[in-house]
PDB file of N, CA, C and O in Angstrom, chain B, residues numbered from 101:
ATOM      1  N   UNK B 101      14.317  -2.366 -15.513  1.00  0.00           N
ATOM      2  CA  UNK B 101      13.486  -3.053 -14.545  1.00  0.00           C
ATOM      3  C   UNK B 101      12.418  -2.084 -14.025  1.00  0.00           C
ATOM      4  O   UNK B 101      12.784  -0.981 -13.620  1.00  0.00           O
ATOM      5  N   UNK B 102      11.010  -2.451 -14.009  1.00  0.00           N
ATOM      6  CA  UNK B 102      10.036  -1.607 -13.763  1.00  0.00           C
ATOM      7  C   UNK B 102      10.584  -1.672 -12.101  1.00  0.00           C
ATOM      8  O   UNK B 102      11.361  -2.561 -11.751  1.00  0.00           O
ATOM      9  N   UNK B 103      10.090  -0.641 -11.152  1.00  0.00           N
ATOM     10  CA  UNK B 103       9.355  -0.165 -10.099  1.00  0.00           C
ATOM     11  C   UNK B 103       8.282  -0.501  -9.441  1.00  0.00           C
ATOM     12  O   UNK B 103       7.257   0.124  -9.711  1.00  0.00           O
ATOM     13  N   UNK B 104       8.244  -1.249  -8.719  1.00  0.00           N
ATOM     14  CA  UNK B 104       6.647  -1.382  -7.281  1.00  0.00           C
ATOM     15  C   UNK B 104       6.386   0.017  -7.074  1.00  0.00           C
ATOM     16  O   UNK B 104       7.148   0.965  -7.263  1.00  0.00           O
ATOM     17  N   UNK B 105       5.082   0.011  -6.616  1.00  0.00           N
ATOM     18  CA  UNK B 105       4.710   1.186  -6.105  1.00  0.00           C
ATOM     19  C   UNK B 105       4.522   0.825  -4.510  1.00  0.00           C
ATOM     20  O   UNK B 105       3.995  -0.287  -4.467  1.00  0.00           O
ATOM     21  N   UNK B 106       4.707   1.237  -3.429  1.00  0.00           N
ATOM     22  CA  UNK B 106       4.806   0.891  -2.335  1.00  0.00           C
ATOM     23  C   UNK B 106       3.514   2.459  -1.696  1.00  0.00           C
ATOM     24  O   UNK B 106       3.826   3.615  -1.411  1.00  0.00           O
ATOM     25  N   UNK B 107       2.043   1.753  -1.681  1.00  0.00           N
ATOM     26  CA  UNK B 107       1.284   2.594  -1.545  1.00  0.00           C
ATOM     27  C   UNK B 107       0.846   2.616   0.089  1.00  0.00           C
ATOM     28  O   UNK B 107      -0.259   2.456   0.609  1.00  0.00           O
ATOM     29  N   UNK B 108       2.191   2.884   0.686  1.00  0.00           N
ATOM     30  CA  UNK B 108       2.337   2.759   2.165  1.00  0.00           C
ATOM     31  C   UNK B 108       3.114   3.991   2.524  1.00  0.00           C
ATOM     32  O   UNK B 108       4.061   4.381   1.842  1.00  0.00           O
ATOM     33  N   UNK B 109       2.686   4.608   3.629  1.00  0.00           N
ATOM     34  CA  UNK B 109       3.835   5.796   4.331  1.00  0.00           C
ATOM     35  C   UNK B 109       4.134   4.996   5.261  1.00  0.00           C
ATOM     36  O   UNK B 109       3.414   5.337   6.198  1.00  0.00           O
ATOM     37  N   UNK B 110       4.755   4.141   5.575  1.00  0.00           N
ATOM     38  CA  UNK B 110       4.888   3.265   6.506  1.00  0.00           C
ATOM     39  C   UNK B 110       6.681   2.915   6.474  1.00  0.00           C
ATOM     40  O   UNK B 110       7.207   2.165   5.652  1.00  0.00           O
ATOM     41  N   UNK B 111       7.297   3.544   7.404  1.00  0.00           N
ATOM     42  CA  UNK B 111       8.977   3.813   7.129  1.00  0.00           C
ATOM     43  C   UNK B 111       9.320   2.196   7.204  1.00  0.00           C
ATOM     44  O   UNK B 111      10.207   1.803   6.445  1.00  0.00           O
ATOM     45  N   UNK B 112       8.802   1.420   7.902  1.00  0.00           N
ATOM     46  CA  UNK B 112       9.263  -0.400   7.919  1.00  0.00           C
ATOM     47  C   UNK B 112       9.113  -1.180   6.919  1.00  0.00           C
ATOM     48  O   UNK B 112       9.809  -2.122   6.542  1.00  0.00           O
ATOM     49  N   UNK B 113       7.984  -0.657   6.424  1.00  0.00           N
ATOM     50  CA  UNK B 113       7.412  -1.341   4.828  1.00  0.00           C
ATOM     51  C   UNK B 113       8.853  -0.845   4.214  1.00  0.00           C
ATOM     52  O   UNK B 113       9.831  -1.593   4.232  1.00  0.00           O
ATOM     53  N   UNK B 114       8.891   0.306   3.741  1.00  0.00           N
ATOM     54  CA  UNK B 114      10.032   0.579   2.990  1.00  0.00           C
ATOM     55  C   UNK B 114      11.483  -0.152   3.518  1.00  0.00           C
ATOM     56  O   UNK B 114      12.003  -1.101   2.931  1.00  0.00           O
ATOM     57  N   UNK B 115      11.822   0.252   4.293  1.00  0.00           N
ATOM     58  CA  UNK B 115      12.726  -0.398   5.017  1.00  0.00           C
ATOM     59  C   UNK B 115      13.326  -1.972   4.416  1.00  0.00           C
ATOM     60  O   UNK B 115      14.387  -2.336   3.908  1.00  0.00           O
ATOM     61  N   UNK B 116      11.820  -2.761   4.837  1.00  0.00           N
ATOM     62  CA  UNK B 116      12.245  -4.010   4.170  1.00  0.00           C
ATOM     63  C   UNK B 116      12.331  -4.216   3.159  1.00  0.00           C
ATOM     64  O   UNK B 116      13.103  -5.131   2.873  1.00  0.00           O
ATOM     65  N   UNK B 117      11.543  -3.445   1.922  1.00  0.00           N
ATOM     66  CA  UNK B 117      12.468  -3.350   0.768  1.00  0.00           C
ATOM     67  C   UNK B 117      13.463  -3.265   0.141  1.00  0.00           C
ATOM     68  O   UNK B 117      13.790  -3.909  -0.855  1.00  0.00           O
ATOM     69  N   UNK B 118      14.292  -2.055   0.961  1.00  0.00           N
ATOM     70  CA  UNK B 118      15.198  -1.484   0.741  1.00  0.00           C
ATOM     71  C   UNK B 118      16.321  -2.459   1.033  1.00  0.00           C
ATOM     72  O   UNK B 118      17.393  -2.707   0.481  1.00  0.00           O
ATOM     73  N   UNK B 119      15.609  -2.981   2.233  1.00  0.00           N
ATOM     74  CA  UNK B 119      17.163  -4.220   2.526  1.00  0.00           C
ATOM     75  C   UNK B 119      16.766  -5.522   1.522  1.00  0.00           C
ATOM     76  O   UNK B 119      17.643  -6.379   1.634  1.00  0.00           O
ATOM     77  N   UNK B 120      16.187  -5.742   1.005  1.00  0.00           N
ATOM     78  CA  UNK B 120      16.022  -6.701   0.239  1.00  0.00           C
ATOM     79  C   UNK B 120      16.153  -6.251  -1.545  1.00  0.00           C
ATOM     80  O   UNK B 120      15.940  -6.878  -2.583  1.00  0.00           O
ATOM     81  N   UNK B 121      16.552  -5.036  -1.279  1.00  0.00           N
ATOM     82  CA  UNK B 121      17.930  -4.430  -2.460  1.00  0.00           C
ATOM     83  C   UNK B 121      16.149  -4.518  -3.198  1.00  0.00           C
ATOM     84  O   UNK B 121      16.239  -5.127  -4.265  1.00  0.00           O
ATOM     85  N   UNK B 122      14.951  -4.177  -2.973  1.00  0.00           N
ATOM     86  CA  UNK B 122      14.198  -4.091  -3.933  1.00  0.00           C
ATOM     87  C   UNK B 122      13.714  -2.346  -4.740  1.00  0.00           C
ATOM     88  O   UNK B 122      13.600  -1.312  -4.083  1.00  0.00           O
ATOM     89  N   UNK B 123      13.618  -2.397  -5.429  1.00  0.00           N
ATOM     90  CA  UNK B 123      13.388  -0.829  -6.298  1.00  0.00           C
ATOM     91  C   UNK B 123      11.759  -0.552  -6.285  1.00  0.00           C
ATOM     92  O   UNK B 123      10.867  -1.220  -6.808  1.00  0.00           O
ATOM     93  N   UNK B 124      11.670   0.757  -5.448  1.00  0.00           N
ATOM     94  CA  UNK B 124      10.367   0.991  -5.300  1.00  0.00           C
ATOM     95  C   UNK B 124      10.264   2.433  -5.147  1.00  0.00           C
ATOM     96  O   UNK B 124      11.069   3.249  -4.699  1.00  0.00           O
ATOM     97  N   UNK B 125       8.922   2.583  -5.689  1.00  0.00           N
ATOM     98  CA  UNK B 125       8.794   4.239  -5.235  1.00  0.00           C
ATOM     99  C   UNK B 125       7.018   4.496  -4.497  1.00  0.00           C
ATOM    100  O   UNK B 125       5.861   4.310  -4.875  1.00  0.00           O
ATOM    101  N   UNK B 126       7.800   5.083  -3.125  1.00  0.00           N
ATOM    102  CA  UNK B 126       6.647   5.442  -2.253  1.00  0.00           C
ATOM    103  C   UNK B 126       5.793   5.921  -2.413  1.00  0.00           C
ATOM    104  O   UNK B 126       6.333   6.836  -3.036  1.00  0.00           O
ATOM    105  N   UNK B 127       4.623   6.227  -2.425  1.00  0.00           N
ATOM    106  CA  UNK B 127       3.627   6.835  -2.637  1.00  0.00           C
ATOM    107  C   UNK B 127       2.558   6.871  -2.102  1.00  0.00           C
ATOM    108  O   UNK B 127       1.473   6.722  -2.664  1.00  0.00           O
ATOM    109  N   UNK B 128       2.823   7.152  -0.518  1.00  0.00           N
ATOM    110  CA  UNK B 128       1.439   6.609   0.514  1.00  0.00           C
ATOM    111  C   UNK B 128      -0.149   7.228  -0.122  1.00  0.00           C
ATOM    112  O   UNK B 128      -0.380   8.372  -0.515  1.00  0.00           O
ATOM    113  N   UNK B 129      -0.838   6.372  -0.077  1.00  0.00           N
ATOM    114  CA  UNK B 129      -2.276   7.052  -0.249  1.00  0.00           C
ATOM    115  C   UNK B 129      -3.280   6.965   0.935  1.00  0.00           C
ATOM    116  O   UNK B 129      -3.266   6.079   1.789  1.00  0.00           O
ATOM    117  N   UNK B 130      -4.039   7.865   0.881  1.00  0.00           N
ATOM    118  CA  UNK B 130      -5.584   8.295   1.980  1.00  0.00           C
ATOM    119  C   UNK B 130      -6.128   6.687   2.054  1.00  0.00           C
ATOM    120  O   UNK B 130      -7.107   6.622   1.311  1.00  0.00           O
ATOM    121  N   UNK B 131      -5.933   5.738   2.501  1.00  0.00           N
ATOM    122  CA  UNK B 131      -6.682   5.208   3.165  1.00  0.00           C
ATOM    123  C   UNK B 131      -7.317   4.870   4.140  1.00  0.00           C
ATOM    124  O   UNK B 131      -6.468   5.021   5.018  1.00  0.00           O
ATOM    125  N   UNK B 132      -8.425   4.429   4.756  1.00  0.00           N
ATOM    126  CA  UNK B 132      -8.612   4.337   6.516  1.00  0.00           C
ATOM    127  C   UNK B 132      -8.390   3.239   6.884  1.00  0.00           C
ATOM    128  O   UNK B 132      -9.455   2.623   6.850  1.00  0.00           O
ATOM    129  N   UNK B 133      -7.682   2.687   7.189  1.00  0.00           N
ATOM    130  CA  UNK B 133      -7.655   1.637   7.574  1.00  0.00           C
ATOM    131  C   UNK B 133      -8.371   0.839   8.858  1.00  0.00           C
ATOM    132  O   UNK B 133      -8.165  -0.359   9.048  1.00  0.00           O
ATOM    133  N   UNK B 134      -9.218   1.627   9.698  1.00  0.00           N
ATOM    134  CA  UNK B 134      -9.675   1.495  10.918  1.00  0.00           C
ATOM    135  C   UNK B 134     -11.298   1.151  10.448  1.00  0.00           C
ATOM    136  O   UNK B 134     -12.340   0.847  11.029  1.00  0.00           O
ATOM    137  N   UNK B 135     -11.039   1.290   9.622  1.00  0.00           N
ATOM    138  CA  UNK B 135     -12.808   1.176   8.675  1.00  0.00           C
ATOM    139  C   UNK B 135     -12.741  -0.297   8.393  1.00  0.00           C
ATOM    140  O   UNK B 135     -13.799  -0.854   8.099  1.00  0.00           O
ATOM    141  N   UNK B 136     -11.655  -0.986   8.444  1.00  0.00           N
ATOM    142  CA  UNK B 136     -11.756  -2.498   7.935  1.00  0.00           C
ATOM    143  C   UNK B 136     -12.399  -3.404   9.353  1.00  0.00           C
ATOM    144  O   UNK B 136     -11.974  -3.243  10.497  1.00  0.00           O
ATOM    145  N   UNK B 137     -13.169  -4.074   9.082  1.00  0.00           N
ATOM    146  CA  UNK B 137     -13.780  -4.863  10.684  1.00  0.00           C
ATOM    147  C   UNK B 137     -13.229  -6.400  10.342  1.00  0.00           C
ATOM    148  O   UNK B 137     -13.840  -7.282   9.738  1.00  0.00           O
ATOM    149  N   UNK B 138     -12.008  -6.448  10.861  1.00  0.00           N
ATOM    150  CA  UNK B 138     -11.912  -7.880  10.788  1.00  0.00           C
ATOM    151  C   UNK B 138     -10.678  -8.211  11.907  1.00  0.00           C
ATOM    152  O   UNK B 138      -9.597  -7.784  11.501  1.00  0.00           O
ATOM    153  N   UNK B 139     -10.616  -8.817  13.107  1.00  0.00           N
ATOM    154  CA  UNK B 139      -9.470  -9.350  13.478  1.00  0.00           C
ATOM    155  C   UNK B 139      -8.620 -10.064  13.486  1.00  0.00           C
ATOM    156  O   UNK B 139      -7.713 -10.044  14.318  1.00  0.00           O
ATOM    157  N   UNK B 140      -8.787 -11.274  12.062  1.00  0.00           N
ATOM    158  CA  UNK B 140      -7.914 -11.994  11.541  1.00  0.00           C
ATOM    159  C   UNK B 140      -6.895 -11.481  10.894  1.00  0.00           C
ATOM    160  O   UNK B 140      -7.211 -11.510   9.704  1.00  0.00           O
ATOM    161  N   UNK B 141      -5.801 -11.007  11.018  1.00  0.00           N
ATOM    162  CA  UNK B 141      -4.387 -10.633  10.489  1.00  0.00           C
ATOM    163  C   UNK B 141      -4.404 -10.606   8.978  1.00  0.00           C
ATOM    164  O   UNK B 141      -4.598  -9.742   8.124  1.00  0.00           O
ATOM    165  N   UNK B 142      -4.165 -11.704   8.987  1.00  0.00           N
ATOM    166  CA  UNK B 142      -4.604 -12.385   7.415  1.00  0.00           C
ATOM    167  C   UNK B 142      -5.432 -11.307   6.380  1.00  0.00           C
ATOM    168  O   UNK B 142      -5.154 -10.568   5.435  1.00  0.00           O
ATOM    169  N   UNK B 143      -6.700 -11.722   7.219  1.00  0.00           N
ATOM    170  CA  UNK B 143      -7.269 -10.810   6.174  1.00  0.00           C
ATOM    171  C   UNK B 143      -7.673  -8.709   6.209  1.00  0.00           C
ATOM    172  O   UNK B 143      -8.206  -7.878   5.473  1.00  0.00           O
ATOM    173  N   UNK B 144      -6.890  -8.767   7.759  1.00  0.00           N
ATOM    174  CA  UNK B 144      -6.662  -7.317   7.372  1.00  0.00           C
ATOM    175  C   UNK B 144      -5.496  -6.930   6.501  1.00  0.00           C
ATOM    176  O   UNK B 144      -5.301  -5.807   6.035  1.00  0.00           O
ATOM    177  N   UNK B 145      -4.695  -8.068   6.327  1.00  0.00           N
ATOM    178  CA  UNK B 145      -3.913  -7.270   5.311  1.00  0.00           C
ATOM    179  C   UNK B 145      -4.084  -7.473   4.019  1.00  0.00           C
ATOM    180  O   UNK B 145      -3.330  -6.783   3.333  1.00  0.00           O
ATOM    181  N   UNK B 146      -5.026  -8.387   3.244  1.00  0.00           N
ATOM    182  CA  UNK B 146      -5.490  -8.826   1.890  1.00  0.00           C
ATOM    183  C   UNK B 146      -6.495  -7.175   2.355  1.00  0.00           C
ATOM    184  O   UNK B 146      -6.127  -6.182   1.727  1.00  0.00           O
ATOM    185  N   UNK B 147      -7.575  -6.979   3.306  1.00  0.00           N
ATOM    186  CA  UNK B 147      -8.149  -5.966   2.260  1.00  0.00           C
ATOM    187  C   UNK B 147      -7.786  -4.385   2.629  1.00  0.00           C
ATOM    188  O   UNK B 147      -8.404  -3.328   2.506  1.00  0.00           O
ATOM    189  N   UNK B 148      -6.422  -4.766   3.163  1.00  0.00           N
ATOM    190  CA  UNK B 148      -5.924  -2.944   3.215  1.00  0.00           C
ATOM    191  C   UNK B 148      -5.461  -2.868   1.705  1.00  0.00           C
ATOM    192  O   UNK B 148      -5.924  -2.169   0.803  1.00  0.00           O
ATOM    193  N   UNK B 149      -4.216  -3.957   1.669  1.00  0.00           N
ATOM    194  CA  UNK B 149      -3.609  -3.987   0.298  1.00  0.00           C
ATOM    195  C   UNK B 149      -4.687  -3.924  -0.792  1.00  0.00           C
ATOM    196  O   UNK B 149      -4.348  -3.151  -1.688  1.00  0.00           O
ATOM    197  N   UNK B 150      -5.633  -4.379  -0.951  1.00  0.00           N
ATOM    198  CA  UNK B 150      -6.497  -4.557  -1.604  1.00  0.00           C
ATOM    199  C   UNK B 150      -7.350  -2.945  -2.230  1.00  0.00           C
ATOM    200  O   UNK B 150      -7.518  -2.563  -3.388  1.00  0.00           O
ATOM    201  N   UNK B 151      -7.826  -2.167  -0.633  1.00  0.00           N
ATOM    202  CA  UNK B 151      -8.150  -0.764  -0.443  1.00  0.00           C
ATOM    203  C   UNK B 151      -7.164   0.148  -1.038  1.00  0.00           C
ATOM    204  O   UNK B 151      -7.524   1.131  -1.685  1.00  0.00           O
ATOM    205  N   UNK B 152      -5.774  -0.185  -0.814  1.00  0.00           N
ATOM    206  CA  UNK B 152      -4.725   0.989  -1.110  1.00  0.00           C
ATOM    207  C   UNK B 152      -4.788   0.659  -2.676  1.00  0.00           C
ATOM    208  O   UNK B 152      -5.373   1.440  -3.426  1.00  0.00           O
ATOM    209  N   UNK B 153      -4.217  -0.432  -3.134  1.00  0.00           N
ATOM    210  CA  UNK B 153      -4.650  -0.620  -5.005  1.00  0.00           C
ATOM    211  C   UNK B 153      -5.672   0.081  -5.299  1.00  0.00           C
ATOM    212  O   UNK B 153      -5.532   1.027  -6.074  1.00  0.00           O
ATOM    213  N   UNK B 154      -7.128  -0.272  -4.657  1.00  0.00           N
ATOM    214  CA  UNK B 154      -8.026   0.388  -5.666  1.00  0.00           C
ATOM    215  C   UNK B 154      -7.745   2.125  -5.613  1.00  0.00           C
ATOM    216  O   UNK B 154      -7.657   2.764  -6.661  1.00  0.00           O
ATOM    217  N   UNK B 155      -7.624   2.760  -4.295  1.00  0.00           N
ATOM    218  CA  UNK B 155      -7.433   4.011  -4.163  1.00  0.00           C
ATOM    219  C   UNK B 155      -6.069   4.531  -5.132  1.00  0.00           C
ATOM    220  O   UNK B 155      -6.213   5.367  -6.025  1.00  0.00           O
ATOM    221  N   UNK B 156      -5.045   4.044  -4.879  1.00  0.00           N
ATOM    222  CA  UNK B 156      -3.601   4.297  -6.047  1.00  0.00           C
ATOM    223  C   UNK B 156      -4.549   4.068  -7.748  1.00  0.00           C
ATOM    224  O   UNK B 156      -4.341   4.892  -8.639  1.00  0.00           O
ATOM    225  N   UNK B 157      -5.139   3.363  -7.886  1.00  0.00           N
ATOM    226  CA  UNK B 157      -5.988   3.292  -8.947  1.00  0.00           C
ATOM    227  C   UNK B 157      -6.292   4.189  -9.453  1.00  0.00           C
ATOM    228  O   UNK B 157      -5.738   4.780 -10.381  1.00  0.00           O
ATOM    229  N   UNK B 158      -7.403   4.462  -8.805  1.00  0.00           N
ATOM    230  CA  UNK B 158      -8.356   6.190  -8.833  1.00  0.00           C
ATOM    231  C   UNK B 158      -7.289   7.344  -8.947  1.00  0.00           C
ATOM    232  O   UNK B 158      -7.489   8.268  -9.736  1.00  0.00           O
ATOM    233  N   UNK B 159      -6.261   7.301  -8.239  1.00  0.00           N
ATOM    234  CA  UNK B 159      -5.648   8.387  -8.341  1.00  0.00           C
ATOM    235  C   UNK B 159      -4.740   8.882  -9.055  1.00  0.00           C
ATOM    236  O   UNK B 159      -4.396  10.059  -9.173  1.00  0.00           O
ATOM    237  N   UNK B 160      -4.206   7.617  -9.715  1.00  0.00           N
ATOM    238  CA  UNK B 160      -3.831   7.705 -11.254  1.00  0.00           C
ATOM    239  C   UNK B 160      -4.090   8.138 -12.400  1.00  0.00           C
ATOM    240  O   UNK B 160      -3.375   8.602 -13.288  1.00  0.00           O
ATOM    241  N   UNK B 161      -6.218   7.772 -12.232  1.00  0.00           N
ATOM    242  CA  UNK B 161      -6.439   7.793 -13.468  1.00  0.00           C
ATOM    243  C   UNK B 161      -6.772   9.486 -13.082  1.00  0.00           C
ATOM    244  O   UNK B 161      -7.423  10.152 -13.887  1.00  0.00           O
ATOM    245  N   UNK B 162      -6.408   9.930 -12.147  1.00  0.00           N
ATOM    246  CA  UNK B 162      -7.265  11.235 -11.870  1.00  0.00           C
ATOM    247  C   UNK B 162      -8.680  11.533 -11.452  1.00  0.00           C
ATOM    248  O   UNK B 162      -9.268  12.538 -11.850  1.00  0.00           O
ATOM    249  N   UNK B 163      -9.225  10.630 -10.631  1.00  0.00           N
ATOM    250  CA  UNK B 163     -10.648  10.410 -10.012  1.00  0.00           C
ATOM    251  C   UNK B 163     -10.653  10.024  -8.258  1.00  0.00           C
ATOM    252  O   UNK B 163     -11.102   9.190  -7.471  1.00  0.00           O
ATOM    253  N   UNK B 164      -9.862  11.206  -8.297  1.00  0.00           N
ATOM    254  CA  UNK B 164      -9.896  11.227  -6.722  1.00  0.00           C
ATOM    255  C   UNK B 164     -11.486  11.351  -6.216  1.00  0.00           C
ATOM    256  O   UNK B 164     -11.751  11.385  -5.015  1.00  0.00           O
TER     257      UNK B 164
END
């Protein structure tokens, strides 16, 4: 069974994984999150998640 990448340092994120018996490996990345201008919930979390993918991206391929 592959692995999520959980591109969060965020001990609750993990947390609820963990109790939901899911297999993941942490790997917080540099994002800002304070740079996003939006106060709809909703969509601060489509474009953090969104920000942390592309950044875990880059840093994969080695283009930090």
């Amino acid at each position: 069974m592959k692995k999520i990448i959980l591109a969060s340092n965020s001990p609750s994120r993990a947390e609820l994984l963990r109790r939901a018996n899911i297999e993941f490996i942490q790997n917080g990345v540099d994002f800002n999150e304070d740079a996003i201008d939006t106060k709809v919930p909703k969509d601060f979390a489509y474009l953090a998640s969104k920000g942390k993918l592309e950044v875990a991206k880059r840093e994969s391929l080695g283009l930090r």
